[in-house]
C-alpha positions as CSV (number, residue, x, y, z in Angstrom):
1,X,19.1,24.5,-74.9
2,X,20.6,27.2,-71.8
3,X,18.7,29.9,-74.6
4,X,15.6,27.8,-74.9
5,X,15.1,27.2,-70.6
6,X,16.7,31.2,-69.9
7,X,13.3,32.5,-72.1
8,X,11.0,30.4,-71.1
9,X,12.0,30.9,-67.3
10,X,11.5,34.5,-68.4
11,X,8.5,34.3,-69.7
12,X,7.2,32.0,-67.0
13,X,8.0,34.2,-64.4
14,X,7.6,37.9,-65.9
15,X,3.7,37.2,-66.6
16,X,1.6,40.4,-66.9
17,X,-0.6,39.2,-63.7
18,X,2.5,38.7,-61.4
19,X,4.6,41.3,-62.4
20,X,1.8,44.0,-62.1
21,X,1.2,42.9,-58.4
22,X,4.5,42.4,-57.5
23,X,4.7,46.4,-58.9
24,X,2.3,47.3,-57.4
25,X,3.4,46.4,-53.7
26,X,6.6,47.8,-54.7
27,X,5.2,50.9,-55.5
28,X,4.6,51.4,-51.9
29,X,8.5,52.2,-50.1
30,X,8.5,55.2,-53.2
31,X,4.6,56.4,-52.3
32,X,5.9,56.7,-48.5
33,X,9.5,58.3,-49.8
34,X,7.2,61.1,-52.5
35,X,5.0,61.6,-49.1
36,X,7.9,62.3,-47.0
37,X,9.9,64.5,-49.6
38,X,6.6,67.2,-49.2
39,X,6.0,66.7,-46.1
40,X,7.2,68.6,-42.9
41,X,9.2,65.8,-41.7
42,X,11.6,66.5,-44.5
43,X,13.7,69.4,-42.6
44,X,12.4,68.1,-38.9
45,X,15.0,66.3,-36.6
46,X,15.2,62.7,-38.6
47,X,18.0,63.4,-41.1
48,X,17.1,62.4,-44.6
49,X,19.8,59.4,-44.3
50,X,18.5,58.6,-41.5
51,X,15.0,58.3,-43.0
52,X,16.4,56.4,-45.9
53,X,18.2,53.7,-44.0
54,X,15.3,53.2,-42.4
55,X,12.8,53.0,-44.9
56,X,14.6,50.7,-47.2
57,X,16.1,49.1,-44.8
58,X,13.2,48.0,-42.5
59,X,10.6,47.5,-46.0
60,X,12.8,46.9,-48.7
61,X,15.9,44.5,-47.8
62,X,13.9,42.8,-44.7
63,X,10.5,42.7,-46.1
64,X,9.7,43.3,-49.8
65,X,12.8,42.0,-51.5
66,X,12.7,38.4,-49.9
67,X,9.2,38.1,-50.6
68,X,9.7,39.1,-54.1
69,X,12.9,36.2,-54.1
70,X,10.5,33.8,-52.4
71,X,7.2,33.9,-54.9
72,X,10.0,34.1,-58.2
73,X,12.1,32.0,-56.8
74,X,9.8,29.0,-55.7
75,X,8.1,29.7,-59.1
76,X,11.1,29.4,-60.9
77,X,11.8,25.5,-60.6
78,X,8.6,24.7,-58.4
79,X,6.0,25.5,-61.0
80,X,7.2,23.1,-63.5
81,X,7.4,20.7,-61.0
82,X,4.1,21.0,-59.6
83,X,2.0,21.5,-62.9
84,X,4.3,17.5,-64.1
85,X,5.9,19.8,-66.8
86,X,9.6,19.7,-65.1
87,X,9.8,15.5,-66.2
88,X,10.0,16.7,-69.8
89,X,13.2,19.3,-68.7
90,X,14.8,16.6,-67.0
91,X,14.6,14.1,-69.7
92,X,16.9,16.6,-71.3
93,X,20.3,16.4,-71.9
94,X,21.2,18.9,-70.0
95,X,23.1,18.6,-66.4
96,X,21.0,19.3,-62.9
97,X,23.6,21.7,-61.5
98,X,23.2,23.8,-65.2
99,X,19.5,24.1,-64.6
100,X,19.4,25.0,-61.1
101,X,22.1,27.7,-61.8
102,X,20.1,28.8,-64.9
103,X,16.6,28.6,-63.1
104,X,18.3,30.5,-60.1
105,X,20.2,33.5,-62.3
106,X,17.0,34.2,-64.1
107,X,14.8,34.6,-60.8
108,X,17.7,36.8,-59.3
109,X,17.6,38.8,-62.4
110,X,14.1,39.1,-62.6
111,X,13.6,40.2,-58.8
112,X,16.8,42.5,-59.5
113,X,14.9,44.7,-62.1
114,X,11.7,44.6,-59.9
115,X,13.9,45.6,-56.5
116,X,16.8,47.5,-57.2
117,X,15.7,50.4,-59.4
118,X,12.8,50.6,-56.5
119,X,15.3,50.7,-53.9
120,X,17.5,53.5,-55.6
121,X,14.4,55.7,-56.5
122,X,13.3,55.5,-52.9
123,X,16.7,56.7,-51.9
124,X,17.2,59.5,-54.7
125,X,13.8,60.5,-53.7
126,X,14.2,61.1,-50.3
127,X,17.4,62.8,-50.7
128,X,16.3,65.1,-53.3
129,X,19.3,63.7,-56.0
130,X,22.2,61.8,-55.5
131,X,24.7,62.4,-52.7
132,X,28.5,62.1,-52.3
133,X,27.8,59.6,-49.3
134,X,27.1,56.5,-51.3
135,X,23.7,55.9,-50.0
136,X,21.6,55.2,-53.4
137,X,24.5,52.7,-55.0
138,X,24.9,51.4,-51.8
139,X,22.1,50.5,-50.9
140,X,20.6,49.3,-54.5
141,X,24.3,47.0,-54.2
142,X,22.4,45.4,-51.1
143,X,19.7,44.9,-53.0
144,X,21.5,43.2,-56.0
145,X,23.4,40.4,-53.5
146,X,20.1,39.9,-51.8
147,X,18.3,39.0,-55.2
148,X,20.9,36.8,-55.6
149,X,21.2,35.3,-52.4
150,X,17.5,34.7,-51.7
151,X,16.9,33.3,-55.3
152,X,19.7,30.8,-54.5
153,X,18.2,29.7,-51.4
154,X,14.4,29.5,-52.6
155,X,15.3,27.5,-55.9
156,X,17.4,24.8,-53.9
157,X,14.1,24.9,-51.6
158,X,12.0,24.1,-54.4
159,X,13.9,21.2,-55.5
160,X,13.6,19.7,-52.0
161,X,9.8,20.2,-51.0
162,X,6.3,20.9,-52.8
163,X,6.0,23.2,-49.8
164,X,8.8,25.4,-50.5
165,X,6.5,28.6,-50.5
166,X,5.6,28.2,-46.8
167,X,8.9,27.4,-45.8
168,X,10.4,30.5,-47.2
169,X,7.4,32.6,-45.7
170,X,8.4,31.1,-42.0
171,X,12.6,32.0,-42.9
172,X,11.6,35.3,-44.2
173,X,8.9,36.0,-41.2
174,X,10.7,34.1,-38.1
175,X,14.4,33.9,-39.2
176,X,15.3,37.1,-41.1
177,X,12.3,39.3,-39.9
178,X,13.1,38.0,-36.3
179,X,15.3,35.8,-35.1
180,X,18.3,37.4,-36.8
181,X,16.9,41.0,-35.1
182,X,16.5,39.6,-31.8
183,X,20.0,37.7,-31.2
184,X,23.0,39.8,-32.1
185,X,24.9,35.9,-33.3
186,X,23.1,35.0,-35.9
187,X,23.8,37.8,-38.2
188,X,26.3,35.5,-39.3
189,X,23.9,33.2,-40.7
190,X,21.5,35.8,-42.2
191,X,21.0,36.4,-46.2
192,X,20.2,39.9,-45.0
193,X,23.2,40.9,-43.2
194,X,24.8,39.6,-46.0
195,X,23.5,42.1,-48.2
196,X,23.8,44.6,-46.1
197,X,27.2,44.1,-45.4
198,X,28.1,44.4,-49.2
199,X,26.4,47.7,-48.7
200,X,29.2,49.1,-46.9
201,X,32.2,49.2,-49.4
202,X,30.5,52.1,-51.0
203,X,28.7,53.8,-48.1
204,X,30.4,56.4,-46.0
205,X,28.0,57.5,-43.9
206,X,29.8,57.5,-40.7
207,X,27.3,58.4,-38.0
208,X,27.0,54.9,-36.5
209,X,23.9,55.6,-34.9
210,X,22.1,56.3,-38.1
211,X,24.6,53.5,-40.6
212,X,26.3,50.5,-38.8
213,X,26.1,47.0,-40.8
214,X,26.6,44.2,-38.7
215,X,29.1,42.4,-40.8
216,X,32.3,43.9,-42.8
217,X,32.5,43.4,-46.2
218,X,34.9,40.9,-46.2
219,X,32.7,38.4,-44.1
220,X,29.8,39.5,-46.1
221,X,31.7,38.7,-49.3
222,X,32.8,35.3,-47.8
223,X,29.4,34.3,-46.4
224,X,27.6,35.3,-50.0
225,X,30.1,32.4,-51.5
226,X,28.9,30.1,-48.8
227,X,25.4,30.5,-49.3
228,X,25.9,30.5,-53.0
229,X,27.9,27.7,-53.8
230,X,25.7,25.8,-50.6
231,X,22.6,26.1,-52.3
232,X,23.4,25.6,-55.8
233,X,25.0,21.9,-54.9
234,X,21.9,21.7,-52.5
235,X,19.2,21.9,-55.1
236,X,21.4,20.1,-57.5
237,X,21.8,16.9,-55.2
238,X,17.9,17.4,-54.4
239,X,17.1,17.6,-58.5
240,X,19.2,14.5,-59.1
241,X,17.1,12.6,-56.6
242,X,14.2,13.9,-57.8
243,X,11.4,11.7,-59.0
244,X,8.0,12.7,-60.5
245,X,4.8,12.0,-57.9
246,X,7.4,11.5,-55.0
247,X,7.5,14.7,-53.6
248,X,7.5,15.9,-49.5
């Protein structure tokens, strides 16, 4: 049965139509990284870390990768559940924490292999190959967590409300994009810094002007559990309450 619901999550969420848009928007962090490789601002006064942190940074980790988590995520459990398909998974014999785990670790995967391979290109690009500094693994590691992390929390979200989708655009837009930018505290409570914080076990840039995560690893580490484990017993409890035509 965990076979059986892994593919067809798959296949639900890896359709041609989604997955050509979603590549196509993704295409855009390497267009900008290909323009700024030939362009002048390559040897100007913005090192190419610099640029590179920035870049991914700014469009990848707080824009494109929780937007990708949000429409693969939401889709993942809140598809079925919209279209009246998801009353014939849970008259299954299988257990509500096992499908929101399984519904969560494809979406993660799935955003994984669209984000991460984008993220690392974009760095190897603008720094002309790999460098001793950690900057490409790092930073595709940040990636990774956050495709977790966000798939966690949109799956729970779609087991609550039919209006998961808009909720997650106001957390990615207000909370991550700027609440958590604005006020220095609540980087504690932010998927992103999370992320970003994994980042910095293999990163040695040390210019803190250019590379300075807000969290260490080990809160980051700790925080990714809490999230995690929170949202997984979250969507569970909401699944296990769930009844068909009775949704917020």
């Amino acid at each position: 049965m965990n076979r059986v619901l892994i593919s067809l999550t798959a296949r639900q969420l890896l359709g041609r139509r989604r997955t050509a848009l979603i590549g196509f928007v993704l295409a855009l962090p390497i267009l900008i990284a290909v323009i700024y490789r030939f362009s002048d601002e390559a040897g100007g006064d913005t090192s190419t870390e610099e640029f590179a942190i920035g870049l991914v940074g700014t469009l990848i980790v707080t824009l494109l990768l929780p937007l990708v988590a949000l429409v693969l995520g939401t889709a993942a459990l809140g598809a079925e559940i919209e279209d009246g398909t998801a009353v014939f998974l849970l008259t299954k014999p299988i257990e509500r924490w096992r499908i929101i785990a399984i519904k969560t670790g494809v979406a993660a995967a799935a955003t994984a292999v669209l984000v991460v391979p984008v993220t690392m290109a974009t760095t190897w690009i603008i720094h002309g190959g790999p460098t001793a500094d950690g900057l490409m693994l790092g930073l595709g590691l940040a990636a990774l967590v956050g495709a977790i992390l966000y798939c966690a929390v949109f799956v729970a979200l779609s087991a609550f409300t039919s209006r998961a989708l808009i909720f997650g655009l106001i957390y990615v837009f207000v909370w991550e994009a700027f609440a958590t930018n604005l006020f220095n505290s609540l980087r504690w409570v932010s998927v992103r810094e999370y992320a970003t914080g994994w980042s910095d076990a293999i990163i040695s840039v040390t210019d803190t002007d250019i590379y300075d995560p807000r969290l260490a690893v080990a809160s980051a580490v700790i925080g990714s559990i809490v999230v995690l484990s929170a949202a997984v017993a979250y969507g569970t409890r909401a699944l296990s309450r769930f009844e068909i035509g009775e949704r917020a």
